[in-house]
N, C-alpha and C positions, 0 to 999 in steps of 0.2 A: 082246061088246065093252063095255070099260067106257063109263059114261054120266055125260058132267059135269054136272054142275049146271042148270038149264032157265032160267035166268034170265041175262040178259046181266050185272045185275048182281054175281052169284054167280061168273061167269065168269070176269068182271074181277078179282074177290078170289083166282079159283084162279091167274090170270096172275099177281097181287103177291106172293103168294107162293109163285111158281117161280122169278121173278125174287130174291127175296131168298135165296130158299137159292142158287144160283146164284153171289150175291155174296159170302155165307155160306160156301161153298167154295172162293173165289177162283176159280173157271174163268171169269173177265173175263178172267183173267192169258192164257188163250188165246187171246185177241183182240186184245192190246195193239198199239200202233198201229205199234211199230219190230220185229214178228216180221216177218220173211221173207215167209212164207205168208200172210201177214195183207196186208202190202202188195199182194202178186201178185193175192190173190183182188179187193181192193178195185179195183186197175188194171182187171182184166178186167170184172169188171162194169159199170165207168164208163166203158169201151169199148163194153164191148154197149149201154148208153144210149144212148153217142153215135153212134153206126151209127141206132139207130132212132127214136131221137126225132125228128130231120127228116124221118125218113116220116112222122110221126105228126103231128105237131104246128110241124112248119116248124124252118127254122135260125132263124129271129130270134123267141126266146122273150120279147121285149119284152112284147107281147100277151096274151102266152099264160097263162089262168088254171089253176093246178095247186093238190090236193085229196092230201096223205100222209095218211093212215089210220095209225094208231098210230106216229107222225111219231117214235118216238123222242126222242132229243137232237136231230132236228133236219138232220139230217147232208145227206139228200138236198136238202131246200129248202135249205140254204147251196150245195150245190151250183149248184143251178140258177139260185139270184144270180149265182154267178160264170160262170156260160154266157148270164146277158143277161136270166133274168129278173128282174121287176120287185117290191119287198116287198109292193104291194100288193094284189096278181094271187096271192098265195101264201094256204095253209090245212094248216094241221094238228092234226089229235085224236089223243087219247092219254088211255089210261085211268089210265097212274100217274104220281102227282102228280109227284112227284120228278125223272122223264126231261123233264114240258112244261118245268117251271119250268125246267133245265138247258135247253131250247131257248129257251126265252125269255131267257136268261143270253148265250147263245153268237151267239144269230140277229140280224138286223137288224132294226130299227123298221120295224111296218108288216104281217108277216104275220099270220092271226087266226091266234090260237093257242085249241084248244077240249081243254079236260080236262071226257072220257066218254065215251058209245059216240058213235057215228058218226050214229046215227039220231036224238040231241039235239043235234046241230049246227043253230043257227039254219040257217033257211029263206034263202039268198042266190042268186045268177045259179050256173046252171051251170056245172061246170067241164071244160075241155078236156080236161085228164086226172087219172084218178082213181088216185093210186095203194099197193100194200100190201107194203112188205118184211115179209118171214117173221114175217107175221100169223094168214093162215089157220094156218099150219100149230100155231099156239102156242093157236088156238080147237081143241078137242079133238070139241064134240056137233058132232055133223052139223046138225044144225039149227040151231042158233046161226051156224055157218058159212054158210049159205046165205043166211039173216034178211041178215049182213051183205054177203054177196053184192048182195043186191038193193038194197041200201041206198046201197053204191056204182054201183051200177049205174044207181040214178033221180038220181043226182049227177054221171053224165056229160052233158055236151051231145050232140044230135044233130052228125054226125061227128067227134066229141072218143074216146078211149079210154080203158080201163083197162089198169094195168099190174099184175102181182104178180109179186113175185121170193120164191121160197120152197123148199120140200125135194121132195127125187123120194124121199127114201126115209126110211123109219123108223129110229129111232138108238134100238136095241135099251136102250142106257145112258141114255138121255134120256125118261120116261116122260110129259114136259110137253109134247111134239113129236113132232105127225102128220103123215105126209107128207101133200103134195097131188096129186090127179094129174090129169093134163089134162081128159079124162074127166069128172071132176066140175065142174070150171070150166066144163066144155063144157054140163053141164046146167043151170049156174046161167046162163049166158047164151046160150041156145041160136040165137038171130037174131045174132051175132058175125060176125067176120071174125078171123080168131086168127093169129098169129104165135108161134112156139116156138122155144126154144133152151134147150139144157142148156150149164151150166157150172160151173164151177171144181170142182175137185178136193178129192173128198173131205178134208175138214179134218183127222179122224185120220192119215189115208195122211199127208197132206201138209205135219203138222206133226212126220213120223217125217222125209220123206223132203227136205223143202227144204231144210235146214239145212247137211246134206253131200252132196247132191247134187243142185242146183238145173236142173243141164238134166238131169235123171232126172224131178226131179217137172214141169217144162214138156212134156215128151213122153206124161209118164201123164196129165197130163191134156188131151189131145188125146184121150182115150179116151173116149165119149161114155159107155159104162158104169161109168167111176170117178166121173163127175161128178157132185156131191149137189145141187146145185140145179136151178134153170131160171130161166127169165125168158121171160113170155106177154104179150102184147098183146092185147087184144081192142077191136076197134075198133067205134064202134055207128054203122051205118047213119047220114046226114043223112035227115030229111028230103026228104019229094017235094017236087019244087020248089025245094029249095034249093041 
């Protein structure tokens, strides 16, 4: 198996430039925000949140302090504004410059925004939930994976959780992206409580098959083996006593 680079730093470098060949190809073009497939897949995810975030962390996110890991643009914490929580209960890192600055463009006054790994994030109050869209899977060494594992993991509070939304399976054409599978999660935080579900429909299948036949591709993907993601919870124990 190949072996990336051993250094978080160096990591980070092979992420900036995956991401720019990426851009470099146009295959953004496959994610644009008025495709078909692109909507559907967005809708269902932000479903599956809203289903389990109120186990997790209650319906009134007033309170609630939240921790994105490679925060992107920003996308999810604008979410969770507009479901009630607060800018200043908000936190996101992110190792290319380019995507923070575009969240601090787009986001409201108020959340810390941290450009680098997750492990120089100032020292602050635990957070309720920690969370990682299709991060691990774009860290390639196993060990770099895990490092950051734990990392978020001493960044949950006691009964607070972690979320990752990321790939079930390898994309033979995408050599920057590894799947994850539960399995390993399971070793990176083995005293969890875990919650699992797969979804959305494979993006190739479904940017053949939504465009001319939209209840074709909503039935394929009720399929749990077309589906290329998941979304895991893992919940970490309170405290005795509390």
């Amino acid at each position: 198996m190949e072996k990336a680079p051993g250094s978080g730093d160096e990591e980070a470098a092979r992420i900036g430039r995956a991401f720019a060949r990426r851009l470099e190809a146009g295959l953004d073009r496959n994610y644009a925000w008025h495709r078909p497939e692109v909507r559907r897949q967005k809708a269902e995810l932000e479903n599956a949140l809203a289903r389990h975030l109120p186990r997790t962390v209650g319906e009134d996110l007033s309170g609630v302090r939240f921790l994105d890991v490679g925060c992107g643009s920003g996308w999810f914490l604008r979410l969770l504004l507009d479901w009630g929580a607060q800018p200043e209960n908000l936190a996101g890192t992110e190792v290319l410059q380019e995507r923070l600055d575009r969240a601090r463009r787009l986001s409201a006054a108020g959340p810390l925004w941290h450009f680098g790994g997750l492990g120089d994030l100032p020292e602050v109050d635990p957070f309720d939930l920690v969370s990682a869209f299709t991060v691990f899977s774009s860290v390639l060494d196993a060990d770099l994976r895990a490092k950051l594992a734990g990392e978020m993991w001493s960044r949950v509070a006691p009964g607070g959780a972690a979320l990752v939304f990321d790939l079930r399976y390898d994309n033979p054409g995408n050599p920057d992206a590894r799947r994850v599978t539960k399995a390993e999660i399971a070793a990176w935080w083995p005293e969890a409580e875990f919650w699992y579900s797969s979804l959305i429909l494979a993006p190739p299948l479904a940017r053949r098959v939504f465009p001319v036949a939209p209840s074709l591709a909503r039935a394929l993907g009720m399929l749990p083996p077309l589906r290329s993601h998941f979304l895991l919870v893992a919940e970490k124990r309170p405290l005795p006593g509390t």
